[in-house]
C-alpha positions in Angstrom: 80.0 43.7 102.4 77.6 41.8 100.2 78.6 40.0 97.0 76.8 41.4 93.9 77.5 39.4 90.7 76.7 41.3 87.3 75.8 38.5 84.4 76.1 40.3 80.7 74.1 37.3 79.1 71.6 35.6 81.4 71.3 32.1 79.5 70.3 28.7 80.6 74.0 27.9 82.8 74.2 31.8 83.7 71.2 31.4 85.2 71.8 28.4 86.7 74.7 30.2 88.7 72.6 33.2 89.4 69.9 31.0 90.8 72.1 29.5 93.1 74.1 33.1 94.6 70.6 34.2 95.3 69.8 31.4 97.6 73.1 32.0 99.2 72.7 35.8 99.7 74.3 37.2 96.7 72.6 40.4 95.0 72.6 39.4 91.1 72.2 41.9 88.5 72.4 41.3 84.8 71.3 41.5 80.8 69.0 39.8 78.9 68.3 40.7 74.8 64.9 41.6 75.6 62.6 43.0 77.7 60.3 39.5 77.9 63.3 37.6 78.9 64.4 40.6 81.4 61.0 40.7 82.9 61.3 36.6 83.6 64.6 37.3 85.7 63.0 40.3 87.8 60.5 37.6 88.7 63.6 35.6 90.1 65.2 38.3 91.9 67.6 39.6 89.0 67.7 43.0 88.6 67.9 42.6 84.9 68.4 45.1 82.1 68.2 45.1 78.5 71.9 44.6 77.0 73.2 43.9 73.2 75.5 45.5 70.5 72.5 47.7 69.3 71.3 48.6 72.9 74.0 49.3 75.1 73.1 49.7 79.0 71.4 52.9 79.5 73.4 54.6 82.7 76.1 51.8 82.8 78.4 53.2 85.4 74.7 53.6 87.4 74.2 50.1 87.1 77.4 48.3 87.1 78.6 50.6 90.3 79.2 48.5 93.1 79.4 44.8 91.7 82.1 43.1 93.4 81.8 40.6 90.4 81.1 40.3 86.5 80.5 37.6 84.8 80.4 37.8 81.0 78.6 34.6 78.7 77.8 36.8 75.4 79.6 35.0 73.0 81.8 37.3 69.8 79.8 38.5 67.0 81.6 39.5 63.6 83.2 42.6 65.0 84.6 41.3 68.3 83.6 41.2 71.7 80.0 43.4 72.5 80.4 43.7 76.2 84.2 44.9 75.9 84.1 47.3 72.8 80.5 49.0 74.1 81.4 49.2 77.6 85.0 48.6 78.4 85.8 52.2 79.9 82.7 51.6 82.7 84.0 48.1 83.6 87.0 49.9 84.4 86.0 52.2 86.7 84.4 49.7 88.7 86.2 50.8 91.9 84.5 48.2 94.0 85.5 45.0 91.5 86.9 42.1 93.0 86.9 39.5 90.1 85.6 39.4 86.2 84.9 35.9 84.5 84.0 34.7 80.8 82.3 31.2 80.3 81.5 30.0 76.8 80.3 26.4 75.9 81.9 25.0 72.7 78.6 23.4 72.2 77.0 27.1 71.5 79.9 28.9 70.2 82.3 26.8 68.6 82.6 28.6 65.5 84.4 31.6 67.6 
Protein backbone atom coordinates (compact mmCIF):
# COMPACT_ATOMS: atom_id res chain seq x y z
CA UNK A 1 0.00 0.00 0.00
CA UNK A 2 1.16 3.46 -0.92
CA UNK A 3 1.71 6.22 1.69
CA UNK A 4 -0.57 9.24 1.06
CA UNK A 5 0.08 12.24 3.37
CA UNK A 6 -2.80 14.87 3.64
CA UNK A 7 -1.17 18.58 4.62
CA UNK A 8 -4.11 21.00 5.97
CA UNK A 9 -1.79 24.18 5.49
CA UNK A 10 0.82 23.86 2.66
CA UNK A 11 3.41 26.55 3.87
CA UNK A 12 7.06 27.04 3.36
CA UNK A 13 8.30 23.77 5.88
CA UNK A 14 5.03 21.79 4.90
CA UNK A 15 6.07 21.99 1.67
CA UNK A 16 9.37 21.33 2.25
CA UNK A 17 8.18 17.76 3.68
CA UNK A 18 5.78 17.29 0.81
CA UNK A 19 8.50 17.94 -1.59
CA UNK A 20 10.55 15.40 -0.26
CA UNK A 21 7.58 12.25 0.13
CA UNK A 22 6.99 12.93 -3.47
CA UNK A 23 10.47 12.14 -4.52
CA UNK A 24 10.30 9.08 -2.35
CA UNK A 25 6.92 7.76 -3.72
CA UNK A 26 4.46 9.14 -1.41
CA UNK A 27 0.99 10.54 -2.96
CA UNK A 28 0.60 14.07 -1.18
CA UNK A 29 -2.63 15.73 -1.00
CA UNK A 30 -3.38 18.98 0.80
CA UNK A 31 -4.86 22.78 1.44
CA UNK A 32 -3.85 25.92 0.48
CA UNK A 33 -6.08 29.42 1.32
CA UNK A 34 -6.38 30.07 -2.25
CA UNK A 35 -6.80 28.93 -5.48
CA UNK A 36 -3.35 30.73 -6.82
CA UNK A 37 -1.36 29.12 -4.09
CA UNK A 38 -3.38 25.66 -4.85
CA UNK A 39 -2.73 25.89 -8.50
CA UNK A 40 1.30 26.35 -7.63
CA UNK A 41 1.23 22.83 -5.63
CA UNK A 42 -0.76 20.91 -8.55
CA UNK A 43 2.20 22.08 -10.60
CA UNK A 44 4.42 20.12 -7.96
CA UNK A 45 2.35 17.00 -7.82
CA UNK A 46 -0.04 18.05 -4.81
CA UNK A 47 -3.36 17.36 -5.24
CA UNK A 48 -4.25 20.57 -3.56
CA UNK A 49 -7.66 22.00 -2.51
CA UNK A 50 -8.86 25.05 -1.23
CA UNK A 51 -9.15 24.82 2.80
CA UNK A 52 -9.96 27.66 5.64
CA UNK A 53 -12.52 28.47 8.36
CA UNK A 54 -14.80 30.21 5.78
CA UNK A 55 -14.30 27.43 2.97
CA UNK A 56 -14.38 24.20 4.41
CA UNK A 57 -13.27 21.15 1.94
CA UNK A 58 -16.00 20.56 -0.44
CA UNK A 59 -16.67 16.51 -0.30
CA UNK A 60 -14.09 15.98 2.62
CA UNK A 61 -14.71 12.33 3.38
CA UNK A 62 -14.11 12.21 -0.82
CA UNK A 63 -10.97 13.75 -0.44
CA UNK A 64 -9.46 12.79 2.82
CA UNK A 65 -10.58 8.84 2.15
CA UNK A 66 -7.68 6.85 1.95
CA UNK A 67 -4.74 8.95 3.45
CA UNK A 68 -2.68 6.84 5.63
CA UNK A 69 -1.40 10.16 7.05
CA UNK A 70 -2.47 13.84 8.08
CA UNK A 71 -0.51 16.40 8.82
CA UNK A 72 -1.97 19.58 10.18
CA UNK A 73 0.30 23.18 10.22
CA UNK A 74 -2.86 25.79 10.32
CA UNK A 75 -2.10 27.49 13.26
CA UNK A 76 -5.53 28.55 16.02
CA UNK A 77 -7.50 31.44 15.17
CA UNK A 78 -9.70 33.29 17.92
CA UNK A 79 -12.25 30.53 18.10
CA UNK A 80 -10.01 27.38 18.31
CA UNK A 81 -8.65 25.01 15.99
CA UNK A 82 -10.16 25.34 12.10
CA UNK A 83 -9.20 21.97 10.82
CA UNK A 84 -10.64 20.12 14.07
CA UNK A 85 -14.00 22.13 14.70
CA UNK A 86 -14.89 22.14 10.66
CA UNK A 87 -13.86 18.80 10.01
CA UNK A 88 -13.27 16.64 13.00
CA UNK A 89 -16.13 13.99 12.36
CA UNK A 90 -14.40 13.18 8.64
CA UNK A 91 -10.98 12.80 10.16
CA UNK A 92 -12.54 10.30 12.12
CA UNK A 93 -13.80 8.16 9.79
CA UNK A 94 -10.68 7.85 8.11
CA UNK A 95 -10.65 4.04 8.16
CA UNK A 96 -7.43 3.74 6.36
CA UNK A 97 -5.42 6.38 8.94
CA UNK A 98 -2.22 5.22 10.27
CA UNK A 99 -0.84 8.50 11.98
CA UNK A 100 -2.00 12.35 12.37
CA UNK A 101 0.71 15.11 13.25
CA UNK A 102 0.65 19.02 14.13
CA UNK A 103 3.85 21.17 13.59
CA UNK A 104 3.80 24.82 14.57
CA UNK A 105 6.87 27.18 14.58
CA UNK A 106 6.97 29.59 17.61
CA UNK A 107 8.56 31.93 15.26
CA UNK A 108 4.89 32.17 13.28
CA UNK A 109 2.64 31.50 15.98
CA UNK A 110 3.85 32.34 19.23
CA UNK A 111 1.09 34.30 20.36
CA UNK A 112 -1.11 30.90 20.47
Amino acid sequence: MINRLFIFGIGYSALELAKYLLLNGWDVGGSCRNQKKCNQMIDVGIDAKVFDRDNPLINPQDILSGYSHILTTVPPDDTGDPVFDIHANHLNKISSLKWFGYISTTSVYGNH
